[in-house]
N, C-alpha and C positions, 0 to 999 in steps of 0.2 A: 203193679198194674202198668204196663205198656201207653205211652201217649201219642195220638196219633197226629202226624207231622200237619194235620190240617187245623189241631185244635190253638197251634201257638203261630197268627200270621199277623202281617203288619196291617191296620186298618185306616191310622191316619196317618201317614207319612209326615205331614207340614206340624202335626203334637208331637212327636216322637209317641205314639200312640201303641201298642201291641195287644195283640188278648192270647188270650191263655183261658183253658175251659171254660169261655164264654163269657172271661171279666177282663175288663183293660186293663194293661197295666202303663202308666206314664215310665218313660225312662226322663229320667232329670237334663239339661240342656249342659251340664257340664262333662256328663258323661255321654253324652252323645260328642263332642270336640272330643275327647280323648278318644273314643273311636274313631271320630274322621284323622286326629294327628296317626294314629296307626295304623291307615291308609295310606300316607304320605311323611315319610320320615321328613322328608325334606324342609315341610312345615313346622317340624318341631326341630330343627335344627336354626330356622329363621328365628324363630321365637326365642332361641335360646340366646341366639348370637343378637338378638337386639335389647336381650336381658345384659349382655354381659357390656356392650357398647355404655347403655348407658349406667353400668356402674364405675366405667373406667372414667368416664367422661365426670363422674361425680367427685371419683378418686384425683383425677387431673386435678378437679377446680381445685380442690379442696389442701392440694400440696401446688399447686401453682396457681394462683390468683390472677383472674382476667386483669391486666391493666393496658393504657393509654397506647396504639401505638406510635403514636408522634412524640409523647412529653414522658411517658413508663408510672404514672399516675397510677395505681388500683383503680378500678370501673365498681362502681356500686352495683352497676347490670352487667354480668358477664356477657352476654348479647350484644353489647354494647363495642364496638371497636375504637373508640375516640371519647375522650373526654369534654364536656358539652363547654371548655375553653378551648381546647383544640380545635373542635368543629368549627367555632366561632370565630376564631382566626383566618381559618380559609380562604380567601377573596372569593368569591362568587364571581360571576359577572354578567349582571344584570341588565336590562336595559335602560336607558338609552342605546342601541347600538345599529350598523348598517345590517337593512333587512338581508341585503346580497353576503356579504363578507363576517357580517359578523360582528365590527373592530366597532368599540363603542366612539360614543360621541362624547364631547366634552361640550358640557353647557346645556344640551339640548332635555328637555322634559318630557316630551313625548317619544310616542315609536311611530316606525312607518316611513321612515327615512332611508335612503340610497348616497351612500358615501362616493364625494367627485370620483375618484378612483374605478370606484363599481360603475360609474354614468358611462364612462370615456371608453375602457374595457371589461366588460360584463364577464365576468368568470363564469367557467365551464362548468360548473355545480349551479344548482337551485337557489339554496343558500348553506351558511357554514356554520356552526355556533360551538363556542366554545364552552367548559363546565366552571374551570376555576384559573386564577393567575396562578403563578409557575414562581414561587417566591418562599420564603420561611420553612415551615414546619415540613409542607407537604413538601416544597423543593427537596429536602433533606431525606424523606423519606420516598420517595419517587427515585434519586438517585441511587440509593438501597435498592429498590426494588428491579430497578432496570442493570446496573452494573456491578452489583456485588450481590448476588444471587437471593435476595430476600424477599423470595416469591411470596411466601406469605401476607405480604404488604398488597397485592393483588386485591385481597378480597376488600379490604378497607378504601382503597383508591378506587375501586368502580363503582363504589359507591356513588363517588361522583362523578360518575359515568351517567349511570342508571340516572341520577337527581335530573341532570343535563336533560337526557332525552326523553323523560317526562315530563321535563317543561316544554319542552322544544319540538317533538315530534311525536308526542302519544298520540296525537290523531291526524296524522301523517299516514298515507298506505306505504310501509315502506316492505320490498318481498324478499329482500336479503341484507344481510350486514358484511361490509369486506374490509378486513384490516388492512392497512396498507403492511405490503410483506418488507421481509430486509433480504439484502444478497445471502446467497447461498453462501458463501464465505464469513460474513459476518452473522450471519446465524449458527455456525459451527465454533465460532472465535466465541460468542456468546453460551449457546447453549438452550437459546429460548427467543421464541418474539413476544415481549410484553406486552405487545397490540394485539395479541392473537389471546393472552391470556386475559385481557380485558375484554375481551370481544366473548369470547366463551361465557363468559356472567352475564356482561349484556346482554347475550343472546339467550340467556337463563331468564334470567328475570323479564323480558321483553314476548320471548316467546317466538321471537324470528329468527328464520336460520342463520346460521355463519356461513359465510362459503370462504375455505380459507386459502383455497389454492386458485383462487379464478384469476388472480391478481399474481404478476410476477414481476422481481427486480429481475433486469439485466443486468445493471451498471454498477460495477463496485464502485462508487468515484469518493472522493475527500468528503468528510463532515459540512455540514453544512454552518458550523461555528467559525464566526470571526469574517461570514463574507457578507458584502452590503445585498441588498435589495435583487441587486439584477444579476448579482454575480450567483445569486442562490438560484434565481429562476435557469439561469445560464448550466449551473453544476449540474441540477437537476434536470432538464429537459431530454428528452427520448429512454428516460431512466426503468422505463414499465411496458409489460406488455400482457395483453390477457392468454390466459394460459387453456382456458374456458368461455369461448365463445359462448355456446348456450346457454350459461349460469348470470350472461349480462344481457345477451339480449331481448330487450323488450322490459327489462325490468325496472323495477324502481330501487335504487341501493342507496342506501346508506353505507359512506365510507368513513368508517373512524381511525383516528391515530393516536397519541399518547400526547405528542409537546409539540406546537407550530411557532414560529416567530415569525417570517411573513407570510406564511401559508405557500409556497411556492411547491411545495412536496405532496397536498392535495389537490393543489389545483392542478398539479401533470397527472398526480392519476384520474382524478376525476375525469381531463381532458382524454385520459385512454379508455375511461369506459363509456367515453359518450361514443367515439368513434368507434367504438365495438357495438354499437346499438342500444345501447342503455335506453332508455324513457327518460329517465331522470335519475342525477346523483346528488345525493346532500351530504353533510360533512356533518360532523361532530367530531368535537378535538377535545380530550381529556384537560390537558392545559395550554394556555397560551401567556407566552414568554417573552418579554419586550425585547424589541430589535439592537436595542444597545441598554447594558447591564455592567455595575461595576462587578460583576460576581469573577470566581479563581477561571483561567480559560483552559482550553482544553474539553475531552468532551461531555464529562461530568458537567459541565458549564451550561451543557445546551443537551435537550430532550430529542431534539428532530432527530427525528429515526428516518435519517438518511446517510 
């Protein structure tokens, strides 16, 4: 007996519903997905590839054990990038410190303080804050990370990055984030700007853009290791120019960098994107590094990425 093409139609599309000589039949929800995946190979191709990811990823842990990476400790959480004595080693740095610069205060208990320095010449930024000191574990691993190519160390040092400017600026409106760049020379001598790959996560985890070319070095000049105070400002100065006027004007930036000791190397850029029309520039510095240090010299010695 012949069936006629009206008697088998769809009636409730949202059940997976059909009838058939005038009885429903349910098709089951598993077998409706295997019809929609042969619809679209594509999605059974994701499916597959996020089956096999994470059996690799199982396979990894399981012949390589997540450990420490500052001290090489096993991590009880592979999630985990630091071991909770590493972590605790870290210097933070806390307040007391000057609301304008940054640089703490010795003695004082409270906040809300403007350092003589900040009174007399008020710097071209809002304010600046730094995440951790520049010393031990992380020292040793920051220098990996910047000069012997162990980008990896990336994801674990923006951590405190990220910690920094949720203390510091989560309810700040800021409309862009700008690494301070390095010379075109010395970014080919390198290979990589570390401020651009810390900025790329903060810019993750924060949810504001990067803008990573607004900002440009002109000036190859000498390291900024091993000169005082004025000679840094001095080396420094005319060292930037914006590359993208309309990515600064009118806005609010946040400019971050990796390693400062007197700050001389954001305060010229900041000072270029104020005069490119910025609104407002604030600083965040990954670490900050005391002005004089018995550490080896040379430029392992010192972070400024200048």
């Amino acid at each position: 007996m012949a069936m006629d093409c009206e008697e088998f139609e769809r009636v409730d599309p949202s059940k997976h519903r059909f009838r058939r000589f005038g009885c429903p039949i349910r098709v089951s929800p598993a077998m409706e997905k295997l019809r929609q995946a042969a619809r679209d190979p594509g999605r059974v191709i994701r499916i597959f590839g996020r089956g096999l990811s994470a059996l690799v990823r199982a396979a990894s842990d399981l012949a390589f054990p997540a450990s420490c990476a500052f001290c090489g400790e096993p991590l009880s959480e592979p999630s985990l990038s630091l071991c909770a004595d590493c972590c605790d080693r870290v210097g933070r740095i806390d307040a007391p410190f000057c609301d304008r610069c940054g640089r703490s205060f010795d003695g004082l208990q409270t906040n809300g303080h403007v350092c003589g320095s900040c009174m007399v010449k008020p710097p071209p930024y809002g304010k600046a804050r730094y995440a951790v000191r520049y010393e031990g574990d992380f020292r040793k691993a920051f220098i990996d990370f910047k000069f012997h190519g162990a980008l990896h160390l990336g994801n674990v040092l923006s951590r405190f990055l990220t910690e920094a400017y949720q203390s510091h600026f989560a309810g700040s409106p800021v409309d862009v984030i700008v690494p301070v760049p390095l010379h075109p020379k010395r970014l080919c001598a390198r290979g990589h700007n570390q401020v651009v790959i810390l900025g790329e996560k903060l810019s993750r985890a924060s949810g504001i853009p990067l803008a990573r070319t607004c900002l440009e070095k002109t000036h190859n000049r000498q390291p900024q290791v091993g000169l005082s105070r004025r000679e840094r400002a001095v080396n420094v100065r005319g060292s930037f120019r914006t590359a993208r006027a309309g990515m600064i004007a009118g806005r609010k930036i946040l400019l971050i960098d990796d390693v400062a000791t007197t700050g001389a190397t954001v305060t010229e850029a900041a000072k270029t994107m104020m005069r490119s029309g910025a609104s407002r520039v604030d600083v965040l510095v990954l670490a900050l590094r005391p002005l004089f240090s018995h550490g080896p010299a040379g430029p392992e010695a010192d972070g400024a990425n200048v």
